[in-house]
BAVEXDO-923165 format. One record per residue (C-alpha): residue in one letter; y, z, x. Coordinates in steps of 0.001 Angstrom, whole numbers, padded with zeros to 6 digits. Last residue first. Layout:
BEGIN
r:c2:c3:c1
A:Y:Z:X
...
% end
This chain:
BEGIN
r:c2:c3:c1
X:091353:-091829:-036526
X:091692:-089879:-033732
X:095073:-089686:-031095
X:094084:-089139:-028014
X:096580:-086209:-026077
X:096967:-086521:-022509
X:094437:-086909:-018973
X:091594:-087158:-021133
X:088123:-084967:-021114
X:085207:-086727:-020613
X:081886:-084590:-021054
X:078676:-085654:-020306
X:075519:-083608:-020714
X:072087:-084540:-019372
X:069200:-082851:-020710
X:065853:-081217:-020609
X:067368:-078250:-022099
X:066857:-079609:-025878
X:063149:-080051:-024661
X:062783:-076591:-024145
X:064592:-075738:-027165
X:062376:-077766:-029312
X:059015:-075875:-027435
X:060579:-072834:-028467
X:061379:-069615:-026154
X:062969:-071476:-023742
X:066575:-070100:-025225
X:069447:-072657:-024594
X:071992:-073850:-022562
X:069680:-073403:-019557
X:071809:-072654:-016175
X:069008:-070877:-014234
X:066458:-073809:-015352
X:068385:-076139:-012796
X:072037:-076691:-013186
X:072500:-079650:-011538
X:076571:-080631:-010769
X:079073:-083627:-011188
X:082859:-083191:-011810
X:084283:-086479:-011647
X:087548:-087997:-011598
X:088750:-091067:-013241
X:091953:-093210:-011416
X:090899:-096424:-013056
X:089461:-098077:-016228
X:090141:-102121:-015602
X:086827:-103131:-015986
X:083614:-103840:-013572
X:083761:-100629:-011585
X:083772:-098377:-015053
X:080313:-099972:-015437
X:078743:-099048:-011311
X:080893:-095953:-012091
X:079129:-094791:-015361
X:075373:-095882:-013661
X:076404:-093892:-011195
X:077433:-090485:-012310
X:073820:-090750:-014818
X:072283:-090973:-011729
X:074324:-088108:-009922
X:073509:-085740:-013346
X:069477:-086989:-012745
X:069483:-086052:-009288
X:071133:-082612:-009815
X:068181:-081416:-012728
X:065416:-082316:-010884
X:066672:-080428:-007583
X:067534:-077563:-009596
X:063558:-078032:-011606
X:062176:-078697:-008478
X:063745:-075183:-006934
X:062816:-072979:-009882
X:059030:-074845:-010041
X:057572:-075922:-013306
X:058024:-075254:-017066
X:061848:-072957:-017559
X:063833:-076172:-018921
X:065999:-078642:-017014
X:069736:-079025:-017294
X:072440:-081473:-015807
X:076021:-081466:-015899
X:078796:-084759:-016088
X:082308:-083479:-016760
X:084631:-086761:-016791
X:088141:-086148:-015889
X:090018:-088910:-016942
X:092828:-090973:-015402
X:092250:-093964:-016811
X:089692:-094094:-020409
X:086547:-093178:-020862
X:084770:-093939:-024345
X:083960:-097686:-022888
X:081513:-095802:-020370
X:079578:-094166:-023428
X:077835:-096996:-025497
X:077087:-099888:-023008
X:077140:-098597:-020044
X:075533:-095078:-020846
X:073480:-096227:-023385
X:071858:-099921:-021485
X:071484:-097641:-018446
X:069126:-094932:-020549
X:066223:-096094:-018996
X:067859:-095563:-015777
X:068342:-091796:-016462
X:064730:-091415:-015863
X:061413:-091595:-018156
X:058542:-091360:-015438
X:058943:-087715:-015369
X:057314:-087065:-019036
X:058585:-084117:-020165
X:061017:-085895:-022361
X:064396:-086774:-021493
X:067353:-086014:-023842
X:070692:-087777:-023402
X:073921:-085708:-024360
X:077628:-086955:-025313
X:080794:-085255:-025296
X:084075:-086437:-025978
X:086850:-084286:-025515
X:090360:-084239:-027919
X:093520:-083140:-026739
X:095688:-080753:-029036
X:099420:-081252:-028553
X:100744:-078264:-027033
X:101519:-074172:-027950
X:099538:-072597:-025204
X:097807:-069363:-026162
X:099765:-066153:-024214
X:097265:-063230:-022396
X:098723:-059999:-021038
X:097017:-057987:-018437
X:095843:-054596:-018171
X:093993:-052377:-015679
X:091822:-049573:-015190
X:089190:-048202:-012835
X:085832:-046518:-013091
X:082846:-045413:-010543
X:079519:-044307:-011120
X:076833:-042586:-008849
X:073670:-044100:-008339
X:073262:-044839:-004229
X:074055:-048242:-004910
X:076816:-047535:-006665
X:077226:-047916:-010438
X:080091:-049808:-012147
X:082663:-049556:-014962
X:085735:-051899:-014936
X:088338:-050890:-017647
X:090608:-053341:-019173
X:093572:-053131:-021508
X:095127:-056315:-023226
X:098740:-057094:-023867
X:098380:-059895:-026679
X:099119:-063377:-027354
X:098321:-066248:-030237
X:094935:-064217:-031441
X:092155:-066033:-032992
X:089996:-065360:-029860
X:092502:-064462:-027387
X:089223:-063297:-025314
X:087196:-065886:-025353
X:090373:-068372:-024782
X:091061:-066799:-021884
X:086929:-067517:-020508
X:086300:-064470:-018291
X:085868:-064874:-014462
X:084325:-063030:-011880
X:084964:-061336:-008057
X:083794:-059027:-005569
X:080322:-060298:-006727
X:077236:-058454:-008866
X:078293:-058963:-012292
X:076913:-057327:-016059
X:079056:-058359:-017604
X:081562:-058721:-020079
X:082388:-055900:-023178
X:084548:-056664:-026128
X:086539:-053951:-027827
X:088632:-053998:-030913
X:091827:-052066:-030689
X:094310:-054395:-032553
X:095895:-054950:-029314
X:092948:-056165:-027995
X:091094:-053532:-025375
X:088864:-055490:-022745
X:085348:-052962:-021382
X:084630:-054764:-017701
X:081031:-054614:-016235
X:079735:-053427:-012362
X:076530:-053992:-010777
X:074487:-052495:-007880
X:078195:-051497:-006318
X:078689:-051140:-002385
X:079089:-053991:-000624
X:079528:-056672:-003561
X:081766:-054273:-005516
X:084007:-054427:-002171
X:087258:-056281:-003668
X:087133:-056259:-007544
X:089364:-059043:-008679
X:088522:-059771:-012180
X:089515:-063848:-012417
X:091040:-064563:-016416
X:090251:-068115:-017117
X:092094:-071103:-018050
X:089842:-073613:-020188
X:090025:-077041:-019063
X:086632:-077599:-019680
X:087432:-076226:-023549
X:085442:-073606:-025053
X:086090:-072587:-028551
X:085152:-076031:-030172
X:086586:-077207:-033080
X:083937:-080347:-034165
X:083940:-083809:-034757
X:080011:-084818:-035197
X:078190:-088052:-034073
X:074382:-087859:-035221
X:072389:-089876:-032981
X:069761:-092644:-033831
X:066102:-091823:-033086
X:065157:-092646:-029368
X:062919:-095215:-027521
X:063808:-098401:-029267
X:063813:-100566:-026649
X:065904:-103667:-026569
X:065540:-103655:-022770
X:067457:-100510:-022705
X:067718:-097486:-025425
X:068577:-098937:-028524
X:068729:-096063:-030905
X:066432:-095523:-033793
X:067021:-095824:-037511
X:068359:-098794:-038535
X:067030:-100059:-035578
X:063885:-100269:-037185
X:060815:-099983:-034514
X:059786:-096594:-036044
X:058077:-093469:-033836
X:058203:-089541:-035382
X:056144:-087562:-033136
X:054008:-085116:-034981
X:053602:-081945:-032597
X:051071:-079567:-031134
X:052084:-080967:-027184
X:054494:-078559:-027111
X:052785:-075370:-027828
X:050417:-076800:-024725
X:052728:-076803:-022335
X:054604:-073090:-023155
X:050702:-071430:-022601
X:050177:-073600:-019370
X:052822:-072867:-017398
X:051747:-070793:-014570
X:048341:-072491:-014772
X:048467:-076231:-014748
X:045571:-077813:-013058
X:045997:-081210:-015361
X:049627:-081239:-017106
X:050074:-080400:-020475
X:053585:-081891:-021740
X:051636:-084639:-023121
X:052942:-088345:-022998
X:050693:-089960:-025567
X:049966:-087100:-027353
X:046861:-085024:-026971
X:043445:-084818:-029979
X:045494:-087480:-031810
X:046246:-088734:-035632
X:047963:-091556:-037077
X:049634:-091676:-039847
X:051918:-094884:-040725
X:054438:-094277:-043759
X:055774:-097586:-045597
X:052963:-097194:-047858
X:054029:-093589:-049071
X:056911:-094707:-050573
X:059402:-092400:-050200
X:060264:-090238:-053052
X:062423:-087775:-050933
X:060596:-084334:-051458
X:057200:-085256:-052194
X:056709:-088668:-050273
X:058879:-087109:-047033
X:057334:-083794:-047191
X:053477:-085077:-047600
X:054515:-087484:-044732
X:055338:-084419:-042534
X:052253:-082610:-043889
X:050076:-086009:-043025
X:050959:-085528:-039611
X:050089:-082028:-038980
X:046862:-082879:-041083
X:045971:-086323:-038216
X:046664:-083625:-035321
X:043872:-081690:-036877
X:041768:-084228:-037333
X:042154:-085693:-033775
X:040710:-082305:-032474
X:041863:-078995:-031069
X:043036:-080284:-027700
X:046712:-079680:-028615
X:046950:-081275:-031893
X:048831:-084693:-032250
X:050410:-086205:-034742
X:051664:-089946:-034586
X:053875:-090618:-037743
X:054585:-094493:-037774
X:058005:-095235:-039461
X:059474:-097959:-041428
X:062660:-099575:-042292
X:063065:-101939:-045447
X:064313:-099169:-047820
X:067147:-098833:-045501
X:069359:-095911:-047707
X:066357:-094099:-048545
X:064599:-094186:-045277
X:068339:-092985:-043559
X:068135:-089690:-046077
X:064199:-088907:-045404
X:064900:-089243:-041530
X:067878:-086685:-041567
X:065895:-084347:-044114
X:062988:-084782:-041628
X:065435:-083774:-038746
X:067058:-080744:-040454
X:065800:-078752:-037663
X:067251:-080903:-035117
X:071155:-081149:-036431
X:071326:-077238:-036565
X:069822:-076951:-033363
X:072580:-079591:-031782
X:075498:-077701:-033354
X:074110:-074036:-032152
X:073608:-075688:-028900
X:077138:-077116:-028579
X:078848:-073829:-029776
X:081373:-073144:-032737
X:083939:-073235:-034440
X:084047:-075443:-037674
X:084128:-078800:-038316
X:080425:-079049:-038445
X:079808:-079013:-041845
X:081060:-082214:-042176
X:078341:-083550:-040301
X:075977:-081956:-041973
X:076786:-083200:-045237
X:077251:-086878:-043762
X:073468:-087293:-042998
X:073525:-087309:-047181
X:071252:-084182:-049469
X:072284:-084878:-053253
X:068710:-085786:-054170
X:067301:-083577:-051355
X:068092:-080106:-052725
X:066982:-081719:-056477
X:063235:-082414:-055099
X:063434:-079133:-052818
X:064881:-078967:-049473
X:062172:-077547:-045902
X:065521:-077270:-042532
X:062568:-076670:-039938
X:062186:-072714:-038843
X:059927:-072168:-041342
X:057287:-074200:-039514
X:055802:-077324:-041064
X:052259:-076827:-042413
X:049118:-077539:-041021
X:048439:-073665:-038583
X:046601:-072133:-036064
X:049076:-073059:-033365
X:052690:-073596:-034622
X:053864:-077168:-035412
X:056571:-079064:-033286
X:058419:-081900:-035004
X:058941:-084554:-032604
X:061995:-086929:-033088
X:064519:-085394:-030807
X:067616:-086226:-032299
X:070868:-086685:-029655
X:074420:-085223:-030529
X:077559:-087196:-029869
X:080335:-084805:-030092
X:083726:-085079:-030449
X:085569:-082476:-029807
X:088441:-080931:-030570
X:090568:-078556:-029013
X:091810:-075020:-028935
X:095165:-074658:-027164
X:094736:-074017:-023378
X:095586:-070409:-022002
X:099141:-069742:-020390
X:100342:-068095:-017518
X:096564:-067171:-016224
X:095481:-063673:-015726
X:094746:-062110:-012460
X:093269:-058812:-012823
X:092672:-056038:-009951
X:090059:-053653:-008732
X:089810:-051837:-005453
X:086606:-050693:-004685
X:085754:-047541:-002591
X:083589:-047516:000164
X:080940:-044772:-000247
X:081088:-042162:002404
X:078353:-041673:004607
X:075849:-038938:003889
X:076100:-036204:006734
X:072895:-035554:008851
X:071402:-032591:007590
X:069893:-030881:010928
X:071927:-027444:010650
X:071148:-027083:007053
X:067635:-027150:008073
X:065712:-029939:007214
X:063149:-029583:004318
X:059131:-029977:005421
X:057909:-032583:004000
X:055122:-031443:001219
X:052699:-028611:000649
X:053256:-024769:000646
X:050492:-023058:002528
X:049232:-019749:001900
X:046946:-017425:003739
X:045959:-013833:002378
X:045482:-010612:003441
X:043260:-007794:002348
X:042742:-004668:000179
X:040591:-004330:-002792
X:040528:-001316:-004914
X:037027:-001310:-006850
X:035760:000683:-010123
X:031598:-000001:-010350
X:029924:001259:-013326
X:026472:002466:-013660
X:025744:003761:-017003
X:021717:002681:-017805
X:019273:-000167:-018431
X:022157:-003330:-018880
X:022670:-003271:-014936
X:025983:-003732:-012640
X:028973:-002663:-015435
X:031899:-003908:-013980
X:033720:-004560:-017791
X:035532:-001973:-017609
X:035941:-000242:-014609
X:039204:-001365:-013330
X:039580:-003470:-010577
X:042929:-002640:-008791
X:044064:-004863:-005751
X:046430:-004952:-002722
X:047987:-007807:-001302
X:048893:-008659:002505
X:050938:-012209:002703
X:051012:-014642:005277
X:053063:-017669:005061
X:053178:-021244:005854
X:056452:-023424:004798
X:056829:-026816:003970
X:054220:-028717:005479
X:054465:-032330:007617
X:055914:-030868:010300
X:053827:-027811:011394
X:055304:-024691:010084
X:056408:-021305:011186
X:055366:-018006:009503
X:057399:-016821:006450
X:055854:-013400:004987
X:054766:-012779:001299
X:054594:-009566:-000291
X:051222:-008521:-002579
X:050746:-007158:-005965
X:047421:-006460:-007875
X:046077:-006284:-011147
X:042500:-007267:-012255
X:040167:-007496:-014852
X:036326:-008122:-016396
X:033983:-010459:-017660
X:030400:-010105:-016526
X:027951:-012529:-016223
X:024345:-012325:-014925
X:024201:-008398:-015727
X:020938:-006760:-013685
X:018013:-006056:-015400
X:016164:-005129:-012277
X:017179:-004626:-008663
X:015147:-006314:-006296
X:012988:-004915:-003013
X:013315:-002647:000152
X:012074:000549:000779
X:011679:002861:003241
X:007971:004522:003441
X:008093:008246:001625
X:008071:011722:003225
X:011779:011796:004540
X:013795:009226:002124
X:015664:006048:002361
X:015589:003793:-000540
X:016922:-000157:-000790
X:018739:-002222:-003233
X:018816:-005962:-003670
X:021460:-008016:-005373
X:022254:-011710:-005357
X:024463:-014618:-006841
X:025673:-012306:-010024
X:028189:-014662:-011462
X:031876:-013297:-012009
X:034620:-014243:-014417
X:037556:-012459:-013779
X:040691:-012075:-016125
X:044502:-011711:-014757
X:047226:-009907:-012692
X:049253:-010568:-010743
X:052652:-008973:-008762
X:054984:-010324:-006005
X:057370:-009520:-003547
X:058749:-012380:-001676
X:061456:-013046:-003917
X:062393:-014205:-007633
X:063133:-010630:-008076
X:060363:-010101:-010980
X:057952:-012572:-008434
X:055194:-012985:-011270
X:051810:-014875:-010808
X:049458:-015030:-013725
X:046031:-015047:-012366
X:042829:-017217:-013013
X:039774:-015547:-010869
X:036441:-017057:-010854
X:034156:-014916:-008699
X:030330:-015170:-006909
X:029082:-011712:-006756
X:027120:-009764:-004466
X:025476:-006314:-005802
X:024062:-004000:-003267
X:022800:-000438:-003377
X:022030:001729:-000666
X:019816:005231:-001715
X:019545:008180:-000362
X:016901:010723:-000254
X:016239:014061:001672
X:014067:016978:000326
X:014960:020751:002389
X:016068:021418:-001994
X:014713:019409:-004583
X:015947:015971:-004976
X:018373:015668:-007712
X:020364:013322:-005710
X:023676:012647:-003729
X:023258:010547:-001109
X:024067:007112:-003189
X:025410:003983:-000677
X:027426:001461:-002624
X:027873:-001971:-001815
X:029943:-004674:-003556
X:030507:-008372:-002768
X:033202:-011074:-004205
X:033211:-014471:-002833
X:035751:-016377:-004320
X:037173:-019025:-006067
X:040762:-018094:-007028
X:043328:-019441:-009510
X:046866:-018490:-009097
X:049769:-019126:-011664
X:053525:-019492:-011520
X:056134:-017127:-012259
X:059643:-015910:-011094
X:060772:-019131:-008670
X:059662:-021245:-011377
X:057042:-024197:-011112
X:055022:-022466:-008493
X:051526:-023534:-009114
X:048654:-021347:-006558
X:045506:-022606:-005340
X:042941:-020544:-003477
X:039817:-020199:-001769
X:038353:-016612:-001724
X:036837:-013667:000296
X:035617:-010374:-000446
X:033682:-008229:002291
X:031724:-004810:001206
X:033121:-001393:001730
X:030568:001418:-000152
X:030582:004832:-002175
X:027875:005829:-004643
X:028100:008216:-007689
X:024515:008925:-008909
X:021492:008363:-008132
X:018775:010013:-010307
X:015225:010721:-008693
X:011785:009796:-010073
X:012287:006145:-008291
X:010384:003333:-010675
X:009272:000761:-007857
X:007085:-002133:-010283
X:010080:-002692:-012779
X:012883:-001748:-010350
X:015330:000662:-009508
X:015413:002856:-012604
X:017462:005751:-011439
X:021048:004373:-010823
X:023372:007206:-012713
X:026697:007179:-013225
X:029971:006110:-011269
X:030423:003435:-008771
X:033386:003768:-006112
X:033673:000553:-004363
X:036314:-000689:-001773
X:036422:-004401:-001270
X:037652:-005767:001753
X:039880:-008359:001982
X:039917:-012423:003027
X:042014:-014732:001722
X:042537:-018798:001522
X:044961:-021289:000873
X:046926:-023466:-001301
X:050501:-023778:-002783
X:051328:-026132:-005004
X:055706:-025847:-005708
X:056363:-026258:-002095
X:059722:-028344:-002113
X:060219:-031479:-000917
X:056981:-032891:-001755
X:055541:-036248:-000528
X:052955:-034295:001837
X:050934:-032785:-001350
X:048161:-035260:-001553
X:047422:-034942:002192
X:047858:-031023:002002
X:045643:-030760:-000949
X:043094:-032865:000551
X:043133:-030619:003559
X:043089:-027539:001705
X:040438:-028102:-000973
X:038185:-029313:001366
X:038419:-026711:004256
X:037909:-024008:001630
X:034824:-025670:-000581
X:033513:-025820:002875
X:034184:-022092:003650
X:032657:-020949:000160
X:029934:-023285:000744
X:028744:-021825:003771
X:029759:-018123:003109
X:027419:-018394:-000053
X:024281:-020285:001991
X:024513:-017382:004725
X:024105:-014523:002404
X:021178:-016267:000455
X:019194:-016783:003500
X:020409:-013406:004717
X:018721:-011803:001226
X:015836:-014001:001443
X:014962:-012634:005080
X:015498:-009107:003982
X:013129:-010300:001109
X:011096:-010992:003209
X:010628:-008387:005591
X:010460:-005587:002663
X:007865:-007181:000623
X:005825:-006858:003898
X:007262:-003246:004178
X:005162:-002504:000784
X:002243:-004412:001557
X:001694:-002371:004629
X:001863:000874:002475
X:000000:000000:000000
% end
């Protein structure tokens, strides 16, 4: 029995260091890993707000009660009671600062507990004792309070502890020592703590805030440290150790080491307004059809968008209508949309009044299949029949899986979503020139255009207000101006980026004759602070005969193969005899947003010098002298209107030229 028993002993001594050594292990790598991937994560941080580190203590344990049943085979006929040991504690740690009053603490710890009984009811000249061991693995959630937002510091909180081993053995003079396991012993136990503990600044390497070590005390209460379920041990322990912490993050600079923040330049803002601002003018405007209706994917019937009359709507509808409706203020691009969505009422108007012309309705469908591109065409003819009472006979419908000349190019990817939307159309074709424009070689490539006289708000000659702000470029992000009328309505302008812009005068007179305006220029630094100044300036409309511009547009279709010289027989024939001696003639080109931002400039500047010389190669051949031009490519940057449509993509595919006269032209 005897040799049995200290056999039992020997192992489980060895099963107890086994154990030992396998809890320090992974309490020291859970340590190093928390740590140094807190530190790396933490290194962008100014100010230590994580904290993380690691503590060691020693554990002080008074147990009260009685520890007589030891174990289910070794029943001792003594009763322990109130045992006294140290045992080592030590944790892993993470602490969150958001305040400098409170903040939280979690711990992961080790957390062991001896006790050594010599008190017993052994009869007397009898010797016992008995050393008891409980070793605990601990989760410890704090709240962390600093009540003078200081080093000192108080917590308290809940523990969670896991029995990870306990073993007990028994000294006495006329039995064999003994070794072995306790017995209904607690797996869990739930208990409390309060401590407090004062923080000390050590130095830090560079990349970490601030290291300190701090000494804390702790109280463990009783309740709740109840070691076996069979009788009424408890276990009271004051811990006392030190502790590591690291605050994460750059390290701040010393006052000492701030280098000084260079002052801003400032910016000096001034206006410069003209003596006088051009009268509003006239123009009149020759404004090209495109003759595609675009359909939306998914979807046979006309889009919303498109100008749709009923039976009685159409029986009083003329071309002249819109025209008239046009005398108005307004823009180019809101004119030329206006014109293009009411292009089937435009085509069901000129049928009626040449009842010999004819049309062929080509509809196309994207890739989905000829029949689908044959419905989109029969909906247009469907609209014409219905709504205008043309005769169905003189309508042509043919239907296509791709048009002829589809936007879609092969390998396109960038632009392949705004392609395709434009090649699900119904292109409206017709060899009457009663309806179609000449074009060159007795071509009829283009449906007639609609000639409009229109008050326009912005003249080429407009005089413009220049906002003089000297060193924005340097050191503003952006900068915007807030104008005052008299009348106290405010119009804002920006944002800008230069030293310098300009304002349109007549955009700001509006319908006003004069007027003492206030500015104020608001703009943000580069380093984020703002900045305002103030001016005024005074703004006089120029009483003077009103001079009429003509303008006049040519539309090119995606297709790159159509250039400006198939529009030589128009623009020699049709627009040079419009400009007379001494004009200024405004010629601008525009591309949409599909392709390349440097093609599309490029594109866009070749065709406004072709269009340049085909003008001057007719001009050269009469008696017209003395005109200027003003000849520039806008690119997509410049687009006149939204690309958000496939109509107003192809409205942007454009040449515009405007000739403005020397003096006033009298129209009649």
């Amino acid at each position: 029995m005897q040799f049995c028993i200290v056999k039992i002993t020997s192992q489980l001594k060895q099963t107890k260091m086994k154990t030992k050594t396998k809890i320090f292990s992974a309490v020291a790598m859970l340590m190093v890993v928390l740590i140094s991937n807190s530190s790396l994560k933490a290194q962008d941080r100014v100010q230590p707000t994580w904290w993380f580190g690691i503590s060691g203590a020693g554990n002080f344990d008074f147990y009260r009660g009685t520890a007589q049943i030891l174990n289910n085979d070794l029943t001792s006929k003594y009763a322990y009671t109130n045992g006294f040991g140290v045992a080592p504690y030590m944790s892993v740690f993470v602490e969150y600062r958001p305040d400098p009053v409170w903040g939280l603490m979690v711990n992961l710890a080790y957390d062991g507990s001896r006790g050594v009984f010599d008190k017993s009811n052994a009869p007397a000249g009898y010797s016992t004792s008995l050393d008891a061991e409980f070793d605990y693995a601990s989760f410890e959630p704090s709240l962390r309070i600093a009540p003078f937002a200081g080093k000192f510091y108080i917590f308290i909180g809940p523990r969670l502890s896991y029995n990870a081993m306990q073993s007990f053995s028994i000294q006495s003079d006329n039995e064999p020592n003994t070794q072995a396991q306790w017995s209904n012993v607690y797996g869990m136990r739930l208990s409390a703590q309060i401590g407090m503990g004062y923080e000390m600044p050590l130095s830090a390497p560079a990349n970490l805030t601030q290291v300190d070590i701090a000494p804390f005390i702790a109280f463990l209460p009783y309740f709740g440290n109840q070691p076996r379920s069979v009788e009424n041990l408890t276990l009271t322990t004051v811990r006392a150790g030190v502790a590591i912490k690291i605050g994460c993050g750059h390290r701040a600079q010393a006052v000492s080491e701030v280098t000084p923040v260079p002052l801003e330049k400032d910016v000096q803002f001034s206006v410069q307004a003209p003596s006088s601002v051009p009268g509003q003018h006239i123009v009149i405007e020759t404004l090209p059809l495109c003759n595609y209706v675009f359909f939306d994917s998914g979807t046979t019937t006309i889009p919303a968008r498109y100008a749709i009359l009923n039976q009685n709507e159409a029986a009083g509808f003329t071309e002249a209508q819109l025209q008239d409706c046009q005398k108005n203020p307004g823009t180019r691009s809101s004119r030329q949309l206006t014109m293009y969505h009411n292009i089937l009422n435009i085509i069901g108007d000129r049928m009626r009044k040449y009842p010999t012309s004819k049309i062929q309705l080509v509809g196309s469908s994207a890739g989905r299949g000829i029949e689908i591109g044959k419905e989109n065409a029969e909906a247009v003819k469907s609209y014409l029949v219905n709504t205008f009472g043309i005769d169905g006979s003189r309508i042509a419908v043919e239907g296509r899986n791709e048009p002829l000349t589809p936007s879609e190019e092969p390998n396109d990817t960038r632009d392949f979503a705004l392609t395709r939307a434009e090649d699900n159309r119904v292109s409206i074709n017709s060899t009457s020139p009663d309806l179609m424009m000449e074009v060159k070689d007795n071509s009829a490539l283009c449906l007639k255009p609609i000639e409009v006289t229109a008050m326009d708000g912005s003249s080429n000659n407009d005089s413009k207000v220049t906002l003089n702000a000297t060193g924005a470029g340097e050191t503003l992000a952006t900068w915007s101006v807030d104008v005052t009328d008299p009348q106290g309505n405010v119009e804002h302008f920006g944002p800008f980026t230069d030293d310098q812009a300009t304002i349109s005068g007549a955009t700001i007179l509006g319908n006003n004759t004069n007027g003492n305006y206030k500015i104020a220029m608001t703009g943000e630094t580069k380093s984020g602070h703002s900045i305002t100044k103030e001016s005024s300036f005074a703004l006089v409309r120029e009483v003077q005969p009103i001079q009429t511009e003509q303008r006049v547009s040519i539309l090119f279709q995606f297709d790159k193969s159509v250039t400006v010289a198939t529009f030589d027989n128009f623009l020699t024939n049709t627009v040079a005899p419009r400009i007379y001696s001494n004009s200024n003639v405004v010629i601008t080109g525009y591309t949409d947003i599909v392709g390349t931002e440097d093609y599309n400039l490029n594109l866009s500047s070749e065709r406004a010098q072709a269009a340049q010389s085909i003008l001057q190669g007719a001009l050269a051949k009469t008696n017209v002298t003395g005109v200027t031009y003003k000849t520039s490519g806008h690119g997509e940057a410049g687009t006149v209107f939204s690309n958000t449509l496939p109509e107003e993509r192809f409205y942007n595919r454009t040449v515009t030229i405007t000739i403005v006269p020397s003096g006033p032209v009298v129209v009649r």
